[in-house]
Residue frames as qw, qx, qy, qz and C-alpha x, y, z in Angstrom:
[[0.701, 0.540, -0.457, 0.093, -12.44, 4.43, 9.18],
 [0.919, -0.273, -0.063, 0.278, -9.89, 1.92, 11.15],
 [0.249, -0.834, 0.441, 0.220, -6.89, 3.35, 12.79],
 [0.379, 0.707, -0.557, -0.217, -3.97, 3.03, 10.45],
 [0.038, 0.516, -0.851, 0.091, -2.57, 0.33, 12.47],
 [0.551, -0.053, 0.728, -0.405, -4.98, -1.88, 12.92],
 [0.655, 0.588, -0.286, -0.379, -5.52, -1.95, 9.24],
 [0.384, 0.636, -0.663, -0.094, -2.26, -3.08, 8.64],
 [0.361, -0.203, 0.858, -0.305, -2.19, -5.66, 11.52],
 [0.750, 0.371, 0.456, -0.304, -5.16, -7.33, 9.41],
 [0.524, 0.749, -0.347, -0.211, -3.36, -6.77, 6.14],
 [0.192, 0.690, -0.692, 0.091, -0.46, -8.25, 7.09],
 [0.520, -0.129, 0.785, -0.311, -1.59, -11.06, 9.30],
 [0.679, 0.494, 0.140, -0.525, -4.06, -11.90, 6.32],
 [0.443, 0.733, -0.484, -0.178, -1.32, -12.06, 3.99],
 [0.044, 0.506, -0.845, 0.166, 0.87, -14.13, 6.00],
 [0.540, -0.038, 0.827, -0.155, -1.63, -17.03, 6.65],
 [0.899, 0.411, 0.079, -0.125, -2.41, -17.49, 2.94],
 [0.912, -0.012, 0.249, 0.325, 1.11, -18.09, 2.83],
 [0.298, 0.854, -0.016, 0.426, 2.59, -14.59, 1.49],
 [0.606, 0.028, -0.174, 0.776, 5.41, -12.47, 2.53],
 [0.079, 0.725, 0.221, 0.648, 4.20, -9.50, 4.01],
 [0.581, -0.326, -0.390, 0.635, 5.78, -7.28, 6.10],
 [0.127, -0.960, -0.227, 0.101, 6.03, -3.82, 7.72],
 [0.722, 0.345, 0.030, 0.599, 8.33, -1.87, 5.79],
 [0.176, 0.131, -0.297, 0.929, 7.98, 1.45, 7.75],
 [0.297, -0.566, -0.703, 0.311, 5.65, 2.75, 10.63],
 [0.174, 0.347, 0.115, 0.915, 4.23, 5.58, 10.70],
 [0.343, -0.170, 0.354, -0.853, 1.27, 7.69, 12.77],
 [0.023, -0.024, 0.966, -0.256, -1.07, 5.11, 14.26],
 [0.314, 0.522, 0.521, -0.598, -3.86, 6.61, 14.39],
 [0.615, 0.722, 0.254, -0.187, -4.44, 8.42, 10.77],
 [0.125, -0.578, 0.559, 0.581, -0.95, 7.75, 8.87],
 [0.638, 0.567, -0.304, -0.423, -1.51, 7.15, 4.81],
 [0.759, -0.259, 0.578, -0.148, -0.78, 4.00, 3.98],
 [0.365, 0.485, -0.681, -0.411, 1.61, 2.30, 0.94],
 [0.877, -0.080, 0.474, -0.002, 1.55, -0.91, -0.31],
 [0.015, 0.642, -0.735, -0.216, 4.61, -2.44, -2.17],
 [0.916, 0.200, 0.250, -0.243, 3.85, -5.43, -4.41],
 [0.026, 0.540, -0.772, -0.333, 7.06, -7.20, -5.48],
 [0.942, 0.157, 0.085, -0.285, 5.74, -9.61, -8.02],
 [0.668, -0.412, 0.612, 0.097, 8.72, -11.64, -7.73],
 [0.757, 0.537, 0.334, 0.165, 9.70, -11.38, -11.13],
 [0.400, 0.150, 0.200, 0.882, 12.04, -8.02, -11.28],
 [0.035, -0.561, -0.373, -0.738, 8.79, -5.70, -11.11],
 [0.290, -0.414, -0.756, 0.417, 7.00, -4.09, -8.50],
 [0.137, -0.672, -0.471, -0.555, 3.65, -2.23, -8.29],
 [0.113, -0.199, -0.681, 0.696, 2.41, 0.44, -5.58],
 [0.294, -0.708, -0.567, -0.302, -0.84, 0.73, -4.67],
 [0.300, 0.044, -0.336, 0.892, -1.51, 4.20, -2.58],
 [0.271, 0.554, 0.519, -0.592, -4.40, 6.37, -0.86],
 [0.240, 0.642, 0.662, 0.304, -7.09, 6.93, -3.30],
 [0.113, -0.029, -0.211, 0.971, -7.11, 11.06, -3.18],
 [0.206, 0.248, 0.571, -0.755, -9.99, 12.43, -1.79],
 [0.391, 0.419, -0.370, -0.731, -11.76, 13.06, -5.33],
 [0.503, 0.096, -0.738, -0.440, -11.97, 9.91, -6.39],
 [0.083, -0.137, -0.915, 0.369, -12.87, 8.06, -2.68],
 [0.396, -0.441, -0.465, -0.658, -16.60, 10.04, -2.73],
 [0.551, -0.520, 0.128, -0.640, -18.39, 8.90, 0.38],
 [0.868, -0.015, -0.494, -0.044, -16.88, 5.98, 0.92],
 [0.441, -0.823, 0.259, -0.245, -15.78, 5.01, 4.31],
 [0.947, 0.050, 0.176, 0.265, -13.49, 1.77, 3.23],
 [0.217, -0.672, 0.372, 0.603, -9.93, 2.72, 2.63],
 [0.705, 0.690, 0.150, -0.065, -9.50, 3.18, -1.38],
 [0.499, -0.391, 0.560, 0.533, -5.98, 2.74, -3.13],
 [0.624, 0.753, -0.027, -0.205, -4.78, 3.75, -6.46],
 [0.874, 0.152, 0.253, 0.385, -2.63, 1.74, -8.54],
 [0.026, 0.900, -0.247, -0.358, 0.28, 4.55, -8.75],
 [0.026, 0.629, -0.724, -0.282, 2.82, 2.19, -10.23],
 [0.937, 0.112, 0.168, -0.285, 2.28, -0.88, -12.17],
 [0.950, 0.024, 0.212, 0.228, 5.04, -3.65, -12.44],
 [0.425, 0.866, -0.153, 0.215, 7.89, -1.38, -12.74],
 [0.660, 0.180, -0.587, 0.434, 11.74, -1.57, -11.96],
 [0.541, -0.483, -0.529, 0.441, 12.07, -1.61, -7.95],
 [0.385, 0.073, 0.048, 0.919, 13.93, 1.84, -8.18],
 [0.120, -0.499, -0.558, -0.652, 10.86, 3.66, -9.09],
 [0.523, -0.586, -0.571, -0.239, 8.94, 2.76, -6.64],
 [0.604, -0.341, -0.344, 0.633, 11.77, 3.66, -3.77],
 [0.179, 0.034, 0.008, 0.983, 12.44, 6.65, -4.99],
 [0.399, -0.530, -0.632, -0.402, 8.17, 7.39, -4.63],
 [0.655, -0.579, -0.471, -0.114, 8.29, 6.51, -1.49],
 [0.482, -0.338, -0.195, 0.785, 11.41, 8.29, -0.23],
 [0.054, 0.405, 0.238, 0.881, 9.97, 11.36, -2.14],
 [0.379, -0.666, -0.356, -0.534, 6.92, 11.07, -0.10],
 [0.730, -0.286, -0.476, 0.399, 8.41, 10.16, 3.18],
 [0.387, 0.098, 0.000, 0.917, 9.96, 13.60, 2.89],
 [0.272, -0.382, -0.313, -0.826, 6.45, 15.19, 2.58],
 [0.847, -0.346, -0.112, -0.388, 4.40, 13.08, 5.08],
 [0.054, 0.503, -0.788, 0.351, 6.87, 11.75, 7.87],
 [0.614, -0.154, 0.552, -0.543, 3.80, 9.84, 9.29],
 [0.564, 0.354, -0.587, -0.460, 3.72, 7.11, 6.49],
 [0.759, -0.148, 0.627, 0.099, 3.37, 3.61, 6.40],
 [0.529, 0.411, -0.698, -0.252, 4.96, 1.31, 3.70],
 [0.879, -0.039, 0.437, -0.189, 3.27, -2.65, 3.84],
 [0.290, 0.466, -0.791, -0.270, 5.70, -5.12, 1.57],
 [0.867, 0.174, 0.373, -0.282, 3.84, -7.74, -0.09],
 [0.065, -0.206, 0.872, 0.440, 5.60, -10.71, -2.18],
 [0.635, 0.374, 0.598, -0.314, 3.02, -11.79, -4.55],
 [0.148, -0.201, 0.602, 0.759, 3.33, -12.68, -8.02],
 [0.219, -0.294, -0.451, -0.814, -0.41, -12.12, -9.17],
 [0.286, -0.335, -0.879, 0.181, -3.71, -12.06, -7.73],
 [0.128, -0.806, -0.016, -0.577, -5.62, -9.32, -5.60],
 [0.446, 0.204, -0.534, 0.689, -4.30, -8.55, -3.01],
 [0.323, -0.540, -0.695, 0.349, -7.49, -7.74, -0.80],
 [0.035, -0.610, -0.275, 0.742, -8.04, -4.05, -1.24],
 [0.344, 0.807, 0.385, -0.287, -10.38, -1.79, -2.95],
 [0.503, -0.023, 0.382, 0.775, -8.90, -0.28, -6.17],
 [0.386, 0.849, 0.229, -0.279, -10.30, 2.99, -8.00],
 [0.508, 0.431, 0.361, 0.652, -9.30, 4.28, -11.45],
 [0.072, -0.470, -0.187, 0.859, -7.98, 7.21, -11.82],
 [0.378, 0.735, 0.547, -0.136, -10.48, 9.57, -13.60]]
């Protein structure tokens, strides 16, 4: 698997030449910090997408994300992400404007 940051440096660069907003919203262990993504669909709502937990990722070596929040008030999502921050100091958080679309990473359902 790709160090954390170099992910994100692709994530984010990606974003930003199809014309998105997307920024680093907090840094976190380079090497193997967990990784958020913030989706403000520029509407009032915003979704996070978060590691996939271990269960559902199988043998895959591609990072996997679960849809933890879908289009919900902003609040929500902060208060998530300061909960976890608290747990896991090494976080990132990636902030993506996008008002639909994929957004380039692997989703799983949870089971």
């Amino acid at each position: 698997m790709f160090r954390s940051d170099l992910w994100i440096a692709a994530f984010v660069r990606r974003h930003n030449d199809l014309g998105h907003i997307c920024v680093v919203s907090r840094r976190g262990d380079p090497i193997a910090g967990q990784i958020f993504i913030e989706v403000d669909h520029l509407n009032g709502t915003v979704s996070l997408l978060t590691p996939a937990p271990a269960a559902l990722r199988g043998d895959s070596a591609d990072r996997l994300f679960q849809r933890r929040y879908d289009r919900v008030e902003p609040q929500k999502v902060r208060d998530r992400i300061a909960q976890e921050q608290d747990f896991d100091p090494d976080l990132w958080v990636v902030s993506l404007d996008q008002r639909d679309g994929d957004i380039g990473v692997t989703e799983v359902a949870a089971r």
